[in-house]
N, C-alpha and C positions, 0 to 999 in steps of 0.2 A: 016326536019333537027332537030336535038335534042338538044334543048341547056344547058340540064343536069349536073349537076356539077362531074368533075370525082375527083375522093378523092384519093390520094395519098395511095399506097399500102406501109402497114410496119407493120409487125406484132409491134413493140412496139409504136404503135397509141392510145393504151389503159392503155399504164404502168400506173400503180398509186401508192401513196403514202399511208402511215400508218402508225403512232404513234403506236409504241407496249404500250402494259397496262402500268400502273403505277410501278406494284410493278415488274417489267423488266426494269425499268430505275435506275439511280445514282442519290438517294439521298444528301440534305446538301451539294454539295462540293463550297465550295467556289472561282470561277473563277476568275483567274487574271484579275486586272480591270489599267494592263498597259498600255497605249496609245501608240500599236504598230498593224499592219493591217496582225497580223498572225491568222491561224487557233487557236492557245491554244489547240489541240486535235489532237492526232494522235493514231492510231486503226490498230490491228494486228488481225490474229486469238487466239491469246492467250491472249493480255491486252490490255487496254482500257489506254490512260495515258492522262492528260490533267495538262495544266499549273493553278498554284492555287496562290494565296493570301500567303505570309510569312513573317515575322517578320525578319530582320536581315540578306536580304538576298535573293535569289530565289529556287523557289521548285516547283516538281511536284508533281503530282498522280499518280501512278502505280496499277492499279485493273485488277486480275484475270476476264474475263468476265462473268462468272460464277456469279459472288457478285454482286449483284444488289439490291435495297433496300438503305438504309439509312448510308451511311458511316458516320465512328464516327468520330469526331472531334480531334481522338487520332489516326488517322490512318497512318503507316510509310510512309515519302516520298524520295524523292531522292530530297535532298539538299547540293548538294557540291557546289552550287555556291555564292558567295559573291554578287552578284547582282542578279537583275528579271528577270527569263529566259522570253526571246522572244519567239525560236521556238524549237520543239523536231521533232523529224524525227525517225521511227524505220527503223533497217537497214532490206533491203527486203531479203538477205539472210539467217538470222539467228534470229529468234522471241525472241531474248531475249535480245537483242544489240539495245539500244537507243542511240541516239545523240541527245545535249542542246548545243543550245549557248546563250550567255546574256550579259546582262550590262555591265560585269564585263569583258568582252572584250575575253574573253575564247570560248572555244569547248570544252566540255566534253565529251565520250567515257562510259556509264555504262556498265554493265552485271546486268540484272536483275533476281535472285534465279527462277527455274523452275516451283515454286510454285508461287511466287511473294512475296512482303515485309513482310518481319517478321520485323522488324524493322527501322529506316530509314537510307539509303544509304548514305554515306556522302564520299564515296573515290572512286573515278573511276576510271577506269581501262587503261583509256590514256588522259593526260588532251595536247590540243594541243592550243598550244598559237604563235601566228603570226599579230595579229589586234592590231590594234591603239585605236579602237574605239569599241560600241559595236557591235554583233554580233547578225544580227536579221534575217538571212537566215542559213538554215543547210538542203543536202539532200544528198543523197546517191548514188551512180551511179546506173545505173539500172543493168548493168549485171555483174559488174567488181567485185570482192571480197576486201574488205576492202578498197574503194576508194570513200572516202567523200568528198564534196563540203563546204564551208562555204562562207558567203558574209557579211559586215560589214558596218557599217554607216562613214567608212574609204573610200568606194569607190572601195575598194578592193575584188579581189576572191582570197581565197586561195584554193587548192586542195590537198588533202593528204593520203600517207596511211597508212591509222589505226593502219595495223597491223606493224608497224614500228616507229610509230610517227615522220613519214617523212613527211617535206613537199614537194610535188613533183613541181608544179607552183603557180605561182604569177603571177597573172591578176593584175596591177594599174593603167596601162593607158587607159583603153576600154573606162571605168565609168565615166564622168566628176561629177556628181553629184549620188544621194542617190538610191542604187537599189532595189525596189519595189518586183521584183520575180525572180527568177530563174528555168528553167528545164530541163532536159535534154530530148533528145530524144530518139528515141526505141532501136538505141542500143550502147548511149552513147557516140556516138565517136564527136559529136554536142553540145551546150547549147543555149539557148533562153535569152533573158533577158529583163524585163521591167524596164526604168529608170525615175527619176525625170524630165530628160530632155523631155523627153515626145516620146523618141526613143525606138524602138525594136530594137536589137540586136541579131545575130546567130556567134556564138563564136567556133572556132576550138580550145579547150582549151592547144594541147599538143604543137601543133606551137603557139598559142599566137594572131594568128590572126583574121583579124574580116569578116565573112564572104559574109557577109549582114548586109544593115541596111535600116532600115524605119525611118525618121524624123516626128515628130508629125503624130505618128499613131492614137493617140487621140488628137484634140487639147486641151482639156480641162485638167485643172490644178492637179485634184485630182487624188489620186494613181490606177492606172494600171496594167493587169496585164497579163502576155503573157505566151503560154505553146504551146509545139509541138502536134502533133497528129501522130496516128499511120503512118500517108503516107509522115510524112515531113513536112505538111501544118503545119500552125502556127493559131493559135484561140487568138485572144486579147479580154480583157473587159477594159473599159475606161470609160472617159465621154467627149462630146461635148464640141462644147466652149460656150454652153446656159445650162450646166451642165446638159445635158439629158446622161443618161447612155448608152452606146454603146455595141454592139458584134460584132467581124468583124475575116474574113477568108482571110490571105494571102497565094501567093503560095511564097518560097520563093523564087524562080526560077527570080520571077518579082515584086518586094515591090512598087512599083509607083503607082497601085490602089490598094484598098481590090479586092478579089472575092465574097465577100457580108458582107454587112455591113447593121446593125438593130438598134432601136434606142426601147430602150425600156420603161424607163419611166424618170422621175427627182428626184427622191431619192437620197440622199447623201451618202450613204451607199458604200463602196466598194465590186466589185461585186466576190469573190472567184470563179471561173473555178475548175470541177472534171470530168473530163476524164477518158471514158468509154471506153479504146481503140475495145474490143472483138465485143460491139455491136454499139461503133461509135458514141453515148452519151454523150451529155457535160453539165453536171450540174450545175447549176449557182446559188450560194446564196449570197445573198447579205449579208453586216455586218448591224446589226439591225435590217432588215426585219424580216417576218414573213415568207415569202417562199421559196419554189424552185422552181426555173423553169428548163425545162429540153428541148433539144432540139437535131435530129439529124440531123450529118453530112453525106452530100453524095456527090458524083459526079457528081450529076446533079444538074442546076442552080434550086430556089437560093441557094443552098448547106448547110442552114442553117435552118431546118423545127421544127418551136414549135411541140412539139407534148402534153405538159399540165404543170400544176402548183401547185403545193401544198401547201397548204396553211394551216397555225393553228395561234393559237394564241396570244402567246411572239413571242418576238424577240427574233433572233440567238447571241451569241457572240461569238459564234465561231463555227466549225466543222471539224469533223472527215469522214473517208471517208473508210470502210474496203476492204481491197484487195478481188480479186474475190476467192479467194480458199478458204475464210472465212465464205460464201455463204450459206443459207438452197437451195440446187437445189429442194430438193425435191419440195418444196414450189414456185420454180419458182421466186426465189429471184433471179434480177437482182443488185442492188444496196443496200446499207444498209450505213447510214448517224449517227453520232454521235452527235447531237443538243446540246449545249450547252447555257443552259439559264441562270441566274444570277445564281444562287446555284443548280442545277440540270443538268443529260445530261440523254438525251431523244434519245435513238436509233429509227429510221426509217426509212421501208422497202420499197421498190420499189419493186414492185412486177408488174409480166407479168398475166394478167389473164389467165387459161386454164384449161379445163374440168377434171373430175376426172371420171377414168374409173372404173366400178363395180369391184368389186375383183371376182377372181376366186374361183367356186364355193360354192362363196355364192345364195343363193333364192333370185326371185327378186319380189320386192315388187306388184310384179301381184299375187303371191303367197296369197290365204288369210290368210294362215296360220302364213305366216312371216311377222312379225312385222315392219314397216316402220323404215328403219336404220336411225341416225341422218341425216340432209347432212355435208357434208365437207365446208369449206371455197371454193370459187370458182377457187379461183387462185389456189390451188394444185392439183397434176396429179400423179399416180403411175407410170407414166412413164420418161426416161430421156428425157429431149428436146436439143436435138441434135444442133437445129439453134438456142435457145438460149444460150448454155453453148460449143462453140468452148475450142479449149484447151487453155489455159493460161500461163499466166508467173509462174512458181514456185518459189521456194526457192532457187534453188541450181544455183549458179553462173555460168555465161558461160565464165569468165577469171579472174585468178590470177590478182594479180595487176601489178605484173610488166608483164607479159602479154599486158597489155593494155596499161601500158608507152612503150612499144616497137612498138607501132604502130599495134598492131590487134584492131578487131573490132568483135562481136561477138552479134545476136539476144539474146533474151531471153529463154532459156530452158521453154519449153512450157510443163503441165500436162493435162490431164483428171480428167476433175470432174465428171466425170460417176459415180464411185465406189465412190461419198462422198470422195475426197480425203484425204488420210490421212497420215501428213509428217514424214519425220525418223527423229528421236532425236536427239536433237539443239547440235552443236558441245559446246563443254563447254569452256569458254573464258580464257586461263590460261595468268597469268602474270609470264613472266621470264625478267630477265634482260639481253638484247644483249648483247652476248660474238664475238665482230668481228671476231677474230681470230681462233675461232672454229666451227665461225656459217659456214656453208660449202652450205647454201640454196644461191640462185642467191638473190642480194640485188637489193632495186627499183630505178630507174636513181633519183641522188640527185638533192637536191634544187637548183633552177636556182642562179647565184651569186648574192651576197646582201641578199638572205634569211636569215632570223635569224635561229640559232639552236631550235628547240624547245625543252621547257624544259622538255615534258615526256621523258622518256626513255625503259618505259614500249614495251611490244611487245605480240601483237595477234596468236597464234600460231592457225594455221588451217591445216587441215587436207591433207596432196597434193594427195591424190586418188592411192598410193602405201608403202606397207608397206616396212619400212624396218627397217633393224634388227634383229637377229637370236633370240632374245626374242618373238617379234610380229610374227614370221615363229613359233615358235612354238605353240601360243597359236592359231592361226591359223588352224595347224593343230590337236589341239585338239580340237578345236569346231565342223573340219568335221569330226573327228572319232565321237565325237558323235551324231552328224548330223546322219551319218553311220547307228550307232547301231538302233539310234532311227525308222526310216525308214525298218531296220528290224524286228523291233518289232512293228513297225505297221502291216506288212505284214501278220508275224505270229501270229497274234491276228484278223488278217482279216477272213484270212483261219480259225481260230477256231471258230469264229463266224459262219461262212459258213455251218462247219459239223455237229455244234450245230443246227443252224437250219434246219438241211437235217433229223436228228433225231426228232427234235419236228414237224416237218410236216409227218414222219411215222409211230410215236406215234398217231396223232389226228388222222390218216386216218385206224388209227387200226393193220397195217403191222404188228408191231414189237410183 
């Protein structure tokens, strides 16, 4: 009989981590050093934005990802707010649409120029005002178009549409005390919540009701912090009531016990969660540490498998987390991390290791003739890896907003990062002033009673996937007449080519 150790199969058994070079990271920036338990960082495929240090006031960073190297101390920020921003959130439909909220008891709404700041932004483009207090949660729905979240040290969630400066609900009785996180699930129609009281929560936001709850999910005092996963389950981090830091798997079905619960060390640190829905991944860094750890999820017990740890050597104060379509596949980049250390931010890669096949007809180094080629880093492969890179969530919304006030519910518009994907061009954020009386589009179910008026009145114009208009019909159809032509003179430049070379092959052969 064999009493052999059998080792858990998973191809991401070997992921690991890696600081890209120096002069690849974000010099000088000065990190906000306010005593609140957010990331400071939020990462697009296009900018890199992190909360900073301000005088009179709060502000961000806005950096092309491109610019890496030594930012100048003159560099433009987005500062429209009167107090310290807490969190920023980029909205996952449109790369160029951030939300801040802060001190100063606000939500702000940017548009960030396609290029990024030329100088600093100081007017946004929807300021939504609803809080008593400040505003130290801001996220996005996942699939619904222009339908934000905010949560405030009032206790309160408001929900809203952007593109309206509507507020649509008022959550204030859920919260007895201070909420720690918020998320929603995969296709919005749910939310999570971690609170001071030391409860999980699952929230049906459009009725108002509470769906679920867990009491002392953690008993330990310090802040918490809960998120869904692609199947429903709910992942918490916490601390014991001997202050040992926790991870634990609920189904929500039955909150009375975890499905597995881990105790991992006594660090003070609250431990940030990053969900890997594609490959089932949940990153975990703590605030002030020096690592990650990373761990997957599965369906079979314990449902919770370290698979390794990264480690360097500052401490994090915050981090960024880029969406998977931002990705090198080539590289076999699974994840990619934004480190933020006292004045610097430090990108780093998770990477799957996997072989790199010879190129086609090249000589292979049996050749004497042929020179030993450098080798390649190990982790990259010319080929696509199909079980690492399923399709993903994209950009493009799977519902209008009032869509989704009306009771639909809608997954995420899934892409292929086969072809290195690469997205169409950002709608452009225009500001009009709502005309009721002419505007002839369906309006979103208004604020529940007792809402205040917000004072934007600004409005998001996005695109509804139909033209109309005898202006838009015409230009229309002057794009496919030349569509048309063009296609034709492909054609007939094909065929010239063709007869060209039928003559220089009976030229060389002597015929002619």
């Amino acid at each position: 009989m064999s009493f052999r150790k059998v080792v858990r199969q998973s191809k991401f058994r070997h992921v690991f981590g890696q600081p890209v070079k120096n002069d690849q990271c974000y010099e000088d920036i000065r990190v906000s050093r306010v005593t609140w338990d957010s990331t400071f960082c939020a990462v697009n495929p296009k900018f890199l934005a992190v909360i900073v240090e301000a005088s009179g006031g709060g502000a961000f960073l806005v950096l092309p990802l491109g610019k890496t190297g030594r930012v100048d101390k003159a560099s433009p920020t987005v500062c429209g707010h009167t107090g310290p921003v807490l969190d920023i959130d980029w909205c996952p439909h449109n790369d160029e649409v951030i939300a801040s909220g802060s001190e100063d008891c606000t939500v702000m709404v940017w548009q960030i120029p396609e290029n990024g700041l030329a100088s600093p932004l100081t007017e946004p483009v929807v300021v939504l005002e609803g809080h008593t207090k400040r505003v130290g949660i801001v996220t996005w729905h996942p699939t619904a178009r222009n339908v934000l979240l905010s949560a405030g040290c009032d206790n309160m969630v408001l929900i809203w549409n952007v593109g309206t400066a509507e507020e649509l609900y008022r959550l204030d009785t859920q919260h007895p005390d201070l909420i720690y996180n918020i998320c929603w699930n995969r296709n919005g129609s749910l939310f999570c919540s971690a609170c001071k009281d030391k409860s999980v929560r699952i929230i049906d936001p459009r009725r108002g009701t509470l769906v679920a709850e867990r009491e002392k999910a953690h008993e330990g005092a310090r802040p918490m912090r809960a998120i869904f996963l692609a199947d429903g389950k709910v992942f918490t981090t916490g601390f014991s009531r001997m202050s040992e830091r926790q991870l634990a798997l609920w189904d929500p079905g039955n909150l009375e016990e975890p499905m597995a619960l881990q105790e991992l060390d006594s660090s003070n640190g609250a431990l940030l969660p990053f969900y890997d829905p594609d490959s089932s991944i949940v990153y975990v860094c703590g605030k002030g540490d020096s690592s990650i750890r990373y761990f997957e999820i599965t369906d079979e017990p314990p449902y919770i498998h370290f698979l390794n740890t990264f480690t360097s050597k500052e401490p994090q104060r915050g981090m960024g987390s880029m969406p998977k379509r931002g990705l090198e596949v080539s590289k076999c980049e699974i994840a990619r991390f934004y480190k933020l250390h006292e004045r610097k931010c430090e990108p780093i890669v998770m990477t799957v290791p996997r072989k790199r096949l010879p190129a086609r007809g090249c000589r292979t180094p049996a050749d004497p003739a042929a020179p030993t080629p450098p080798q390649p880093p190990p982790a990259q492969s010319d080929l696509f890896q199909d079980d690492l890179y399923p399709d993903t969530a994209g950009p493009e919304a799977a519902l209008e907003a009032e869509e989704w006030v009306s009771g639909r519910d809608a997954d995420p518009i899934l892409i292929s990062l086969r072809e290195a994907y690469v997205p169409s061009k950002q709608r452009d954020l225009k500001v009009s002033r709502r005309n009721v009386l002419s505007d002839s589009r369906p309006t979103a179910t208004p604020a529940r009673p007792g809402a205040p008026t917000p004072a934007a009145t600004t409005a998001l114009t996005t695109a509804s996937g139909s033209l109309a208009g005898a202006g838009e019909a015409r230009k229309l159809e002057e794009v496919m007449q030349e569509l048309r032509a063009l296609r034709a003179l492909v054609k007939e430049q094909g065929e010239r080519i063709g007869r060209l070379e039928e003559q220089l092959g009976r030229l060389e052969n002597g015929d002619a």
